[in-house]
FIKE-371007 format. One line per 3 residues: number of its first residue (from 1); for each residue x, y negated, z negated of N, C-alpha, C, O, CB. Coordinates in pm, whole numbers, always signed. Glycine has a CB too. Example, Ala and Ser with C-alpha at 12.3 -4.5 7.8 and 13.67 -1.06 7.14 Angstrom:
BEGIN
1) +1319 +569 -780 +1230 +450 -780 +1320 +330 -780 +1424 +332 -846 +1131 +447 -905  +1285 +225 -708 +1367 +106 -714 +1290 -3 -787 +1341 -114 -804 +1408 +60 -572
***
This chain:
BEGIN
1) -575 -2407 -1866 -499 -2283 -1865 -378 -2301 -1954 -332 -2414 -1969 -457 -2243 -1720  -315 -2177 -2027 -265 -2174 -2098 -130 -2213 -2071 -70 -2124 -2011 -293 -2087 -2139  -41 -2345 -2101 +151 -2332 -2011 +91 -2393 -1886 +188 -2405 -1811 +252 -2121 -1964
4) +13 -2425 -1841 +4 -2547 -1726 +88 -2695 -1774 +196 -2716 -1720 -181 -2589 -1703  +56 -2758 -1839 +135 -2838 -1890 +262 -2833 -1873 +305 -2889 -1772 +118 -2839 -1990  +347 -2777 -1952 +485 -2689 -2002 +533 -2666 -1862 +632 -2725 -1816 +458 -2525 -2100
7) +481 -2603 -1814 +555 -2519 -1670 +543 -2632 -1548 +649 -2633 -1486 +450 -2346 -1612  +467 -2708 -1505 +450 -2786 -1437 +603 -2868 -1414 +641 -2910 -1305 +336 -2850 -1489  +647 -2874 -1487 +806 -2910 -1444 +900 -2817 -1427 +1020 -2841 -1412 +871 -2989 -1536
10) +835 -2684 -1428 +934 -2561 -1354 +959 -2576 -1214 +866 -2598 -1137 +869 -2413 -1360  +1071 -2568 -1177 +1069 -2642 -1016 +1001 -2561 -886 +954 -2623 -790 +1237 -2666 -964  +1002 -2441 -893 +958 -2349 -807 +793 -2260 -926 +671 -2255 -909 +1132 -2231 -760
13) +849 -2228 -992 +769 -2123 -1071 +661 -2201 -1159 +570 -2128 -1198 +871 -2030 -1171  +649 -2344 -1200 +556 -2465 -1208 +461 -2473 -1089 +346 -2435 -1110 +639 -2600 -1215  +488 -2512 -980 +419 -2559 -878 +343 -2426 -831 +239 -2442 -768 +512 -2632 -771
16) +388 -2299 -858 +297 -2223 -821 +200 -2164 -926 +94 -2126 -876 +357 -2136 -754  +209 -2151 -1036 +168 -2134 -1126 +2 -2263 -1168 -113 -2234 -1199 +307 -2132 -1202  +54 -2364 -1154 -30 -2479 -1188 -150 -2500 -1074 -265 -2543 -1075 +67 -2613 -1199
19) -73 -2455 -994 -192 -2465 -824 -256 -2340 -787 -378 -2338 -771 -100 -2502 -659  -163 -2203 -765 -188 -2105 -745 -326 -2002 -846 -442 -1962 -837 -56 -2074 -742  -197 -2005 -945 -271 -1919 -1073 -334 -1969 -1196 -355 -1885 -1284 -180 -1839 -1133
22) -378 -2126 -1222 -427 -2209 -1343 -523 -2236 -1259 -535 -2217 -1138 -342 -2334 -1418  -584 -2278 -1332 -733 -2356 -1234 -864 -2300 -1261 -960 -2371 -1292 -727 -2333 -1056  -870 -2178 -1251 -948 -2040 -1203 -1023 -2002 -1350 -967 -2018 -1459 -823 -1894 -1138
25) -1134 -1958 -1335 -1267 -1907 -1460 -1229 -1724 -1524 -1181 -1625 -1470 -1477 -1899 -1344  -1245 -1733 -1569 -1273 -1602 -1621 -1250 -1485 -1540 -1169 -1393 -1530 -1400 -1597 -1658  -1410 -1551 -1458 -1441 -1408 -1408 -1354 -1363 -1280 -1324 -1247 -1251 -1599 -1399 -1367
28) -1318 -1485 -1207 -1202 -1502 -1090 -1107 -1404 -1117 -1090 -1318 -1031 -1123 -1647 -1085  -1007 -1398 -1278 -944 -1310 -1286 -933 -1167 -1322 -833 -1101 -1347 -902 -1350 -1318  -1109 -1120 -1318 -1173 -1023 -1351 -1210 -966 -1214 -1225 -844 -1209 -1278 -1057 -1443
31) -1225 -1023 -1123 -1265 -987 -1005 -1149 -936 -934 -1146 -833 -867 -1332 -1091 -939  -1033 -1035 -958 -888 -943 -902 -881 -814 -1008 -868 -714 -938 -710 -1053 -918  -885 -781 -1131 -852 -614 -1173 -933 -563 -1143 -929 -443 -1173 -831 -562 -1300
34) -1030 -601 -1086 -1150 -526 -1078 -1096 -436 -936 -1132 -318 -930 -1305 -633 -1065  -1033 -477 -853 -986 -414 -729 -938 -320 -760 -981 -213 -720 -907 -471 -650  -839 -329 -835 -704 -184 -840 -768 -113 -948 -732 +4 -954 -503 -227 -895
37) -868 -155 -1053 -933 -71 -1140 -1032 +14 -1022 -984 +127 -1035 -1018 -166 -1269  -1081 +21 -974 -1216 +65 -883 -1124 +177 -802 -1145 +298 -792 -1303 -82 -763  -1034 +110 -758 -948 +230 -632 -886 +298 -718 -836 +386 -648 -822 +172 -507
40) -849 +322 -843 -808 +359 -951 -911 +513 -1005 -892 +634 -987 -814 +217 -1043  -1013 +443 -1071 -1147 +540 -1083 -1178 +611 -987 -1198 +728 -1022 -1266 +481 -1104  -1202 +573 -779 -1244 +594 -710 -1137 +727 -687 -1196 +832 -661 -1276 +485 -638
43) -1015 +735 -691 -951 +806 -656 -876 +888 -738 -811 +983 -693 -905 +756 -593  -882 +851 -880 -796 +940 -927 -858 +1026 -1087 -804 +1131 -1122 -654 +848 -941  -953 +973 -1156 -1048 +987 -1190 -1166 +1134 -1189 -1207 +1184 -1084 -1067 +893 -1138
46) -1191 +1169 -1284 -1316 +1293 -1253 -1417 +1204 -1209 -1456 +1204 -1092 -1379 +1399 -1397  -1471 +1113 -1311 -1586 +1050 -1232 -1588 +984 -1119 -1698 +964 -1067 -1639 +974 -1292  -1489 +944 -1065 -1482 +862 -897 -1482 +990 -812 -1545 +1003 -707 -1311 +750 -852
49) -1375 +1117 -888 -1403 +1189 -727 -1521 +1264 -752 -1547 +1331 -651 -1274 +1303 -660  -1619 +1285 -859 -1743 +1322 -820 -1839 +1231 -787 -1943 +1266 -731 -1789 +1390 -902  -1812 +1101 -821 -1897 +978 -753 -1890 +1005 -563 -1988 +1015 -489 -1802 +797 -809
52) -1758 +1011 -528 -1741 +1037 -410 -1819 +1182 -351 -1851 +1203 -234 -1598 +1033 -402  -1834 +1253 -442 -1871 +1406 -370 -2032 +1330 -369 -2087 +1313 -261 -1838 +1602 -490  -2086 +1295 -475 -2247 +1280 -501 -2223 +1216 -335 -2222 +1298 -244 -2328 +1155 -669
55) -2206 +1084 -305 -2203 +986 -199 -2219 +1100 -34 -2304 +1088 +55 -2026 +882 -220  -2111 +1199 -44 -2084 +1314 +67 -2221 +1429 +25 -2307 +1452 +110 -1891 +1398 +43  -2224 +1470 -60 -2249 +1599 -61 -2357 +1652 -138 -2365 +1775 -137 -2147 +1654 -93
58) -2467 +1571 -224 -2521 +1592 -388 -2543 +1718 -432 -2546 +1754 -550 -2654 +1530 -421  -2566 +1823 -278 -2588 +1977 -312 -2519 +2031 -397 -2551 +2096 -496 -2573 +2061 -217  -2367 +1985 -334 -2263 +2101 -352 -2219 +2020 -509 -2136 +2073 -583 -2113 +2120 -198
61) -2276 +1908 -538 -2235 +1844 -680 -2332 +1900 -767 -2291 +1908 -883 -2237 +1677 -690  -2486 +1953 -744 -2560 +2010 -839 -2543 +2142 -760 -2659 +2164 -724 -2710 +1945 -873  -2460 +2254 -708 -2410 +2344 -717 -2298 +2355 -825 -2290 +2470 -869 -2386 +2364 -608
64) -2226 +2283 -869 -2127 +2263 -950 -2187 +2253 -1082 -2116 +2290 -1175 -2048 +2152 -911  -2282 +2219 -1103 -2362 +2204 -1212 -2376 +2108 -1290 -2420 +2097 -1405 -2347 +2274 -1275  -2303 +1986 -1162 -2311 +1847 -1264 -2464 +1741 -1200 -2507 +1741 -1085 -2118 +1731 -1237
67) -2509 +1672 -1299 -2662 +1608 -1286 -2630 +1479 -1182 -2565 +1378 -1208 -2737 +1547 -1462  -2689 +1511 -1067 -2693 +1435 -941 -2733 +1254 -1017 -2656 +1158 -1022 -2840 +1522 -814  -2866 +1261 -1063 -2926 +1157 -1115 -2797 +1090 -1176 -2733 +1005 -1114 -3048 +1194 -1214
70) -2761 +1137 -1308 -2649 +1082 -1389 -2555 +1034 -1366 -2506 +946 -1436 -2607 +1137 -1446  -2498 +1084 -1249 -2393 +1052 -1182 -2408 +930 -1110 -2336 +839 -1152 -2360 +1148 -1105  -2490 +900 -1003 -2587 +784 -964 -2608 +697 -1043 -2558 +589 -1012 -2703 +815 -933
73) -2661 +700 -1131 -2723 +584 -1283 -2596 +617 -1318 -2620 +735 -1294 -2880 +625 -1423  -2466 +620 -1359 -2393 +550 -1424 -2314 +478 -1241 -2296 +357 -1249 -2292 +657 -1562  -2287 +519 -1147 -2241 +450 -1081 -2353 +286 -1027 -2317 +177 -983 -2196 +556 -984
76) -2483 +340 -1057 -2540 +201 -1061 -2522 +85 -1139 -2513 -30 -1098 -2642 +210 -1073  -2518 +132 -1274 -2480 +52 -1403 -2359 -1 -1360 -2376 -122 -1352 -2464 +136 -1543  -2247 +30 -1329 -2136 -41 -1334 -2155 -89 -1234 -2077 -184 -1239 -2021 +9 -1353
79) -2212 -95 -1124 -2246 -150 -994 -2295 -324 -1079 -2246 -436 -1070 -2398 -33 -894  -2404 -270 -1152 -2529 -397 -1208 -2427 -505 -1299 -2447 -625 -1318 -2689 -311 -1344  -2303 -417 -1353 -2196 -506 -1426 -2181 -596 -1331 -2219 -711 -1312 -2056 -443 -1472
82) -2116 -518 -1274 -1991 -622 -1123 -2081 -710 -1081 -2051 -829 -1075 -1922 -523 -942  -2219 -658 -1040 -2303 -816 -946 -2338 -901 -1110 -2415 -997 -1107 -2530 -760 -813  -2295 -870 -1206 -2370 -923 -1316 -2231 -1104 -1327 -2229 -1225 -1346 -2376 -761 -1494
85) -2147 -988 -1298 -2014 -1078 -1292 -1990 -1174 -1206 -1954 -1289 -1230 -1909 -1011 -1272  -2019 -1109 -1070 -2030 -1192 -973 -2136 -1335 -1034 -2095 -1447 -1064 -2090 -1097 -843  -2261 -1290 -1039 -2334 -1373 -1038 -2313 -1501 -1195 -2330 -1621 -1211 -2465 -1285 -1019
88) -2281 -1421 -1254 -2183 -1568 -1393 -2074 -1611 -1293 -2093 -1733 -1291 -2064 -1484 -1594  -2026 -1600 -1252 -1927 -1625 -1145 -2013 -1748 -1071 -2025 -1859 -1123 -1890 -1477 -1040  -2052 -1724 -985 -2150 -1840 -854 -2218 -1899 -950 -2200 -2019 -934 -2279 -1769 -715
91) -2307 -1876 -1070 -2393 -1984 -1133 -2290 -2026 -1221 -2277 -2141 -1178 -2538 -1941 -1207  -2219 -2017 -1301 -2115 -2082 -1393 -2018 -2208 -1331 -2017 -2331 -1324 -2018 -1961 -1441  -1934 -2083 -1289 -1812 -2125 -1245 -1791 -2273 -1101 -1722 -2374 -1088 -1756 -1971 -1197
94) -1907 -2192 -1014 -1908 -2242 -878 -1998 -2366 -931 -1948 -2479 -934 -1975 -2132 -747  -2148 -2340 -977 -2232 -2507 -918 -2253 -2495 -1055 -2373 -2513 -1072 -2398 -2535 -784  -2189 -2470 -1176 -2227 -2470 -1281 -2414 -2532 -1324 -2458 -2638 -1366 -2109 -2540 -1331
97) -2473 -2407 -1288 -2611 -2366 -1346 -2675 -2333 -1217 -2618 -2362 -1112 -2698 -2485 -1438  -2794 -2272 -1220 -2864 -2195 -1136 -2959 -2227 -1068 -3065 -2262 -1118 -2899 -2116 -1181  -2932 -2217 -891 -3033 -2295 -796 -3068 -2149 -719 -3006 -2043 -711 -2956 -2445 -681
100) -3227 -2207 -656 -3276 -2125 -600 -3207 -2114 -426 -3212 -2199 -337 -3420 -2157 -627  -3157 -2001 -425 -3107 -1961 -280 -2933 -2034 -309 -2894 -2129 -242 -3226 -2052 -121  -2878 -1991 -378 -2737 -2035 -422 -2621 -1953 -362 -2503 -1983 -344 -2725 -2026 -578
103) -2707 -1810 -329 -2595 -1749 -269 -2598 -1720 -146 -2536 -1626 -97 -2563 -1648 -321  -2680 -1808 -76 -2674 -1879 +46 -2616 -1753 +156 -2538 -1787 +245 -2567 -2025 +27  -2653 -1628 +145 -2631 -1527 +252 -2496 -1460 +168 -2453 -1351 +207 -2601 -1600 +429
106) -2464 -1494 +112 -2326 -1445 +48 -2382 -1307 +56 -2337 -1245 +153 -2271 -1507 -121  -2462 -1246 -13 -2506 -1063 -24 -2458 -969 +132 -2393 -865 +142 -2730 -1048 -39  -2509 -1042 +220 -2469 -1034 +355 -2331 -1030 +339 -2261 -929 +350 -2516 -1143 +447
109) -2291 -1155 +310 -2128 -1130 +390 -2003 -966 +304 -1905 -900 +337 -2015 -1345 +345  -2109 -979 +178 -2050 -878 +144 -2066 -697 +161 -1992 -600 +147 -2053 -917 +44  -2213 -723 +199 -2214 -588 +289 -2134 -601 +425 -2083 -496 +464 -2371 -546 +329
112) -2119 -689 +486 -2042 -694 +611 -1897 -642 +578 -1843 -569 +661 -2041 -846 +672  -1825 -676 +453 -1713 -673 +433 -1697 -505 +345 -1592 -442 +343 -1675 -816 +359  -1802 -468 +291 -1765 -335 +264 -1819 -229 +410 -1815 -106 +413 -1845 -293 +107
115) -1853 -296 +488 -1844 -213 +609 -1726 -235 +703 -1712 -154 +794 -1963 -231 +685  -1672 -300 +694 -1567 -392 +745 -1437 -314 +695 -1350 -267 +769 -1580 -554 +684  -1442 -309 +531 -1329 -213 +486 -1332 -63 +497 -1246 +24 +495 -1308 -232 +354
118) -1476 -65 +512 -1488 +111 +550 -1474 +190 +393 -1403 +283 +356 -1325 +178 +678  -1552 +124 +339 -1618 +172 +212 -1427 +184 +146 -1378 +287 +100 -1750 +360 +234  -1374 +85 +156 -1231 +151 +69 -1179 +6 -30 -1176 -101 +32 -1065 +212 +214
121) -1140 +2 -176 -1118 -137 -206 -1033 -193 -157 -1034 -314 -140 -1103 -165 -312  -915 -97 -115 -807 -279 -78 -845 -298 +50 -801 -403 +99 -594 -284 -75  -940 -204 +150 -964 -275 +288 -1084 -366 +212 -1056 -484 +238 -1018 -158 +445
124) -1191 -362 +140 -1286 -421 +142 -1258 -556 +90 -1330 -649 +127 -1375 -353 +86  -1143 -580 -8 -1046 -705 -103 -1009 -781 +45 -1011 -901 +71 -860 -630 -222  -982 -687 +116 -898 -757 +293 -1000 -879 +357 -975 -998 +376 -894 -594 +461
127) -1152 -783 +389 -1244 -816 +415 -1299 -967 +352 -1288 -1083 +393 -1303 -711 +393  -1340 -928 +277 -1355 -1011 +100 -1266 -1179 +139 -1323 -1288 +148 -1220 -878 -80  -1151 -1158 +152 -1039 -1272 +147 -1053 -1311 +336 -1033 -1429 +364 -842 -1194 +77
130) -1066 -1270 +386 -1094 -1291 +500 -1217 -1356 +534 -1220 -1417 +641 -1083 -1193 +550  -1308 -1353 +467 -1450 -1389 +493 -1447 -1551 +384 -1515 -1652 +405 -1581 -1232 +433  -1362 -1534 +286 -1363 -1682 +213 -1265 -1741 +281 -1285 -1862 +284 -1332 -1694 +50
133) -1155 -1703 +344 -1070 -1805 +407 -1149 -1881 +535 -1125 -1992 +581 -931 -1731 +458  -1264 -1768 +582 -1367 -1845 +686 -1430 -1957 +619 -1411 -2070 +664 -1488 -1750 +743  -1501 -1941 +520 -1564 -2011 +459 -1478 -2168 +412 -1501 -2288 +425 -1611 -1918 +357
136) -1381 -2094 +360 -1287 -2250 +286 -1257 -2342 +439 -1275 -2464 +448 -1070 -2191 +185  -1204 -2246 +564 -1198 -2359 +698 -1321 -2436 +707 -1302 -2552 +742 -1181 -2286 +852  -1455 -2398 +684 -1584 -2434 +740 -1565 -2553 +651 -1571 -2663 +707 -1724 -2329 +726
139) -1543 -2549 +520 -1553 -2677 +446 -1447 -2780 +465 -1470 -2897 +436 -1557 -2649 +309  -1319 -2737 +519 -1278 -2815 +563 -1319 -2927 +659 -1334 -3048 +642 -1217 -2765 +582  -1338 -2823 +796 -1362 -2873 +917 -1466 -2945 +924 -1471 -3027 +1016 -1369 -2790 +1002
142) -1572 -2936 +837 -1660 -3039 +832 -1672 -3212 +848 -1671 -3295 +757 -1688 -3012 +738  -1685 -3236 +991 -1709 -3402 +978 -1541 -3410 +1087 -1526 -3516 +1149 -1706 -3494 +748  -1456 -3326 +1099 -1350 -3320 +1148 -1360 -3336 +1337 -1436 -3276 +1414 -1296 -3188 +1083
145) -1261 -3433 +1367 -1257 -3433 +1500 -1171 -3358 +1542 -1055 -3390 +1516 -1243 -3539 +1551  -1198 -3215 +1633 -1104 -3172 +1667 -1063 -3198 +1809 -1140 -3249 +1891 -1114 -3064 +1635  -934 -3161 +1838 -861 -3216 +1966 -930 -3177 +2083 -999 -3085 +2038 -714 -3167 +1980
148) -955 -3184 +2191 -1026 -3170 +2322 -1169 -3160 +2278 -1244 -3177 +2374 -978 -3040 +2412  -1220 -3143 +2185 -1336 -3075 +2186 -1437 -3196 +2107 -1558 -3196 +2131 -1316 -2916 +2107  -1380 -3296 +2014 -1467 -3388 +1931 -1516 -3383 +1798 -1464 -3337 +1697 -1564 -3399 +1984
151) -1599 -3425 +1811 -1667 -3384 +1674 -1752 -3275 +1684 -1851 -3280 +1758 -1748 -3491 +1614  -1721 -3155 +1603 -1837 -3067 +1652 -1915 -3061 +1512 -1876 -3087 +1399 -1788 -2903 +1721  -2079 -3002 +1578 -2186 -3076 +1487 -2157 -2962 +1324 -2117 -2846 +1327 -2395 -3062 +1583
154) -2193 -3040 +1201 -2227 -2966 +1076 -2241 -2829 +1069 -2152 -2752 +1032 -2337 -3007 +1029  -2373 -2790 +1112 -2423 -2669 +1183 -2376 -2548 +1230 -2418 -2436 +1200 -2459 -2698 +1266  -2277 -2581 +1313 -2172 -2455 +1369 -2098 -2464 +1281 -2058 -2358 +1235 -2091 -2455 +1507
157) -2046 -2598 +1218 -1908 -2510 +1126 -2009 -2453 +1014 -1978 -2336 +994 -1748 -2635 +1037  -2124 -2494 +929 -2122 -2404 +830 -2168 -2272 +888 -2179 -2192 +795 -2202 -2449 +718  -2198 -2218 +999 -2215 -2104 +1056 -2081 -2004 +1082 -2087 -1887 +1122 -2282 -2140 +1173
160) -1963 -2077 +1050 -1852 -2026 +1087 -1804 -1871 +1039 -1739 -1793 +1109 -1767 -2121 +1047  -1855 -1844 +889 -1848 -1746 +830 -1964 -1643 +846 -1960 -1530 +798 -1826 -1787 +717  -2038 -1679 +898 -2157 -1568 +989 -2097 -1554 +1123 -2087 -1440 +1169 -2337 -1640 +1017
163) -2061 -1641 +1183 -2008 -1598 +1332 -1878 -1518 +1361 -1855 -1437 +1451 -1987 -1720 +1408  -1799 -1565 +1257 -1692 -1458 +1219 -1732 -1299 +1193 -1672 -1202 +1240 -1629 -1509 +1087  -1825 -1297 +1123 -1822 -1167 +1049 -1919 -1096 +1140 -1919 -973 +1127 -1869 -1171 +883
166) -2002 -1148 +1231 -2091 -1108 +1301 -1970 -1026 +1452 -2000 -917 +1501 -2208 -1256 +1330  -1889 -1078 +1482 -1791 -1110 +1551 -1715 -963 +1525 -1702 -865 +1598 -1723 -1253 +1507  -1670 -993 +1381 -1586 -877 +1348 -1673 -745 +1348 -1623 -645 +1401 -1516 -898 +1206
169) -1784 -737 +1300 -1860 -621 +1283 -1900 -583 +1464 -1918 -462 +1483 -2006 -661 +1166  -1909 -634 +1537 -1947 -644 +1656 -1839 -540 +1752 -1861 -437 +1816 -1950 -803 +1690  -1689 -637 +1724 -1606 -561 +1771 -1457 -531 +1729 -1369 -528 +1816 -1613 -595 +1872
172) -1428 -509 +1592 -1316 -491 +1565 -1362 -340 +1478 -1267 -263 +1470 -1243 -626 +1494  -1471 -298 +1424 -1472 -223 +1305 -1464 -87 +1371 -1377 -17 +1317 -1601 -249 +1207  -1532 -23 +1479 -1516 +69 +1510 -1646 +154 +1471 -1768 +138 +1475 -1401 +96 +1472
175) -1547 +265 +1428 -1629 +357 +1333 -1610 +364 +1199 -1527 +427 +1134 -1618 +480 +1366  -1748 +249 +1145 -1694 +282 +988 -1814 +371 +909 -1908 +310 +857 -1664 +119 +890  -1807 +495 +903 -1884 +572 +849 -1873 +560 +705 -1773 +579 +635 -1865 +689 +895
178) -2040 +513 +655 -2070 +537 +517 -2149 +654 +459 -2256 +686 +511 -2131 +433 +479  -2093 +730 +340 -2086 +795 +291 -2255 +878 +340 -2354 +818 +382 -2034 +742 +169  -2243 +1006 +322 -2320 +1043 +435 -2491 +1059 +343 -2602 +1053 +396 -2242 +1210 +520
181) -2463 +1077 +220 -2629 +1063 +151 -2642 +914 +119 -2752 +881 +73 -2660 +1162 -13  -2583 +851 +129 -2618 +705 +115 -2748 +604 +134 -2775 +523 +223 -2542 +662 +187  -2821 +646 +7 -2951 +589 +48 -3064 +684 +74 -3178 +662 +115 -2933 +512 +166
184) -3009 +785 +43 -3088 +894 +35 -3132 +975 -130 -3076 +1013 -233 -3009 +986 +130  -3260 +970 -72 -3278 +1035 -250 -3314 +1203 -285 -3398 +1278 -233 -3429 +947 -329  -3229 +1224 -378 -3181 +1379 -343 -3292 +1424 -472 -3296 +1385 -588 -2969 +1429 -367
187) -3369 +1510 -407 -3433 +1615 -397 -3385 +1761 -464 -3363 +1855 -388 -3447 +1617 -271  -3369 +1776 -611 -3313 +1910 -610 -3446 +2054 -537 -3565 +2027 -519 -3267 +1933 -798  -3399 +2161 -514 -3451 +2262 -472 -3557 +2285 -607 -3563 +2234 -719 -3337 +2373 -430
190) -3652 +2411 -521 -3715 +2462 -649 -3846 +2376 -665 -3920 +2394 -761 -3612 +2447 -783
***
């Protein structure tokens, strides 16, 4: 990273910089704009708030006279970017090159977490960081004796981030209603 060196003897603004914010791939720092870009489009945007109407409503969006399909296929495409990213991300970055079953339930944890945020980015970013801080304990705790309890086996801790999220979806989320044609394939009249 660029000033890792250099700054590393900054006394406060070094040590966070070199640990915090150096280290990290590409796409890591593509995945953070990617947040406030998305809630950005999603909300303020012609195409996010008719992305949002297609998601609610597709009638009243081909009442309007805009093409249901089109709207869909470009929100897929940028969909196919982001997992495109993700996935240079986990095969690059993470085990640098590509194994079969690498993302090891990850798809899961991230539908859990956009249900979790209730279809919104900075709850789903919440979710998101919540579900890797499970994960980063599990790798910790691994092999770890904990106090009253011992050694507890491999197994449960790498389960830790399924039991969490299973946990949270179970009983913290409530009502998180997704968008109401979701998964539905719209049919114009006629």
């Amino acid at each position: 990273m660029p000033l890792a060196q250099s700054l590393s003897e900054v006394p406060i603004l070094g040590r966070v910089y070199t640990t915090v914010i150096s280290g990290y791939s590409l796409p890591v720092y593509l995945a953070w704009l990617a947040v406030p870009l998305t809630a950005f489009v999603l909300a303020r945007t012609r195409f996010g708030l008719r992305l949002w109407a297609v998601g609610e409503s597709p009638e009243a969006v081909a009442a309007a006279g805009l093409s249901v399909a089109r709207l869909r296929l470009g929100a897929l495409a940028v969909n196919g970017a982001l997992c495109g990213l993700a996935g240079v991300c986990l095969s690059m970055a993470q085990g640098n090159g590509f194994l079969r079953d690498m993302s090891a339930g990850r798809g899961y944890l991230a539908l859990a977490a956009l249900i979790f945020g209730k279809w919104r980015p900075w709850l789903v970013l919440g979710a998101c960081l919540l579900f890797a801080a499970a994960d980063a304990v599990q790798v910790r705790l691994q092999g770890a004796i904990l106090p009253g309890i011992g050694t507890v086996p491999v197994q449960l801790i790498q389960a830790l981030p399924y039991l969490i999220t299973v946990a949270i979806l179970a009983g913290f989320v409530g009502t998180a209603r997704p968008p109401r044609a979701l998964g539905k394939p719209y049919l114009p009249a006629g």
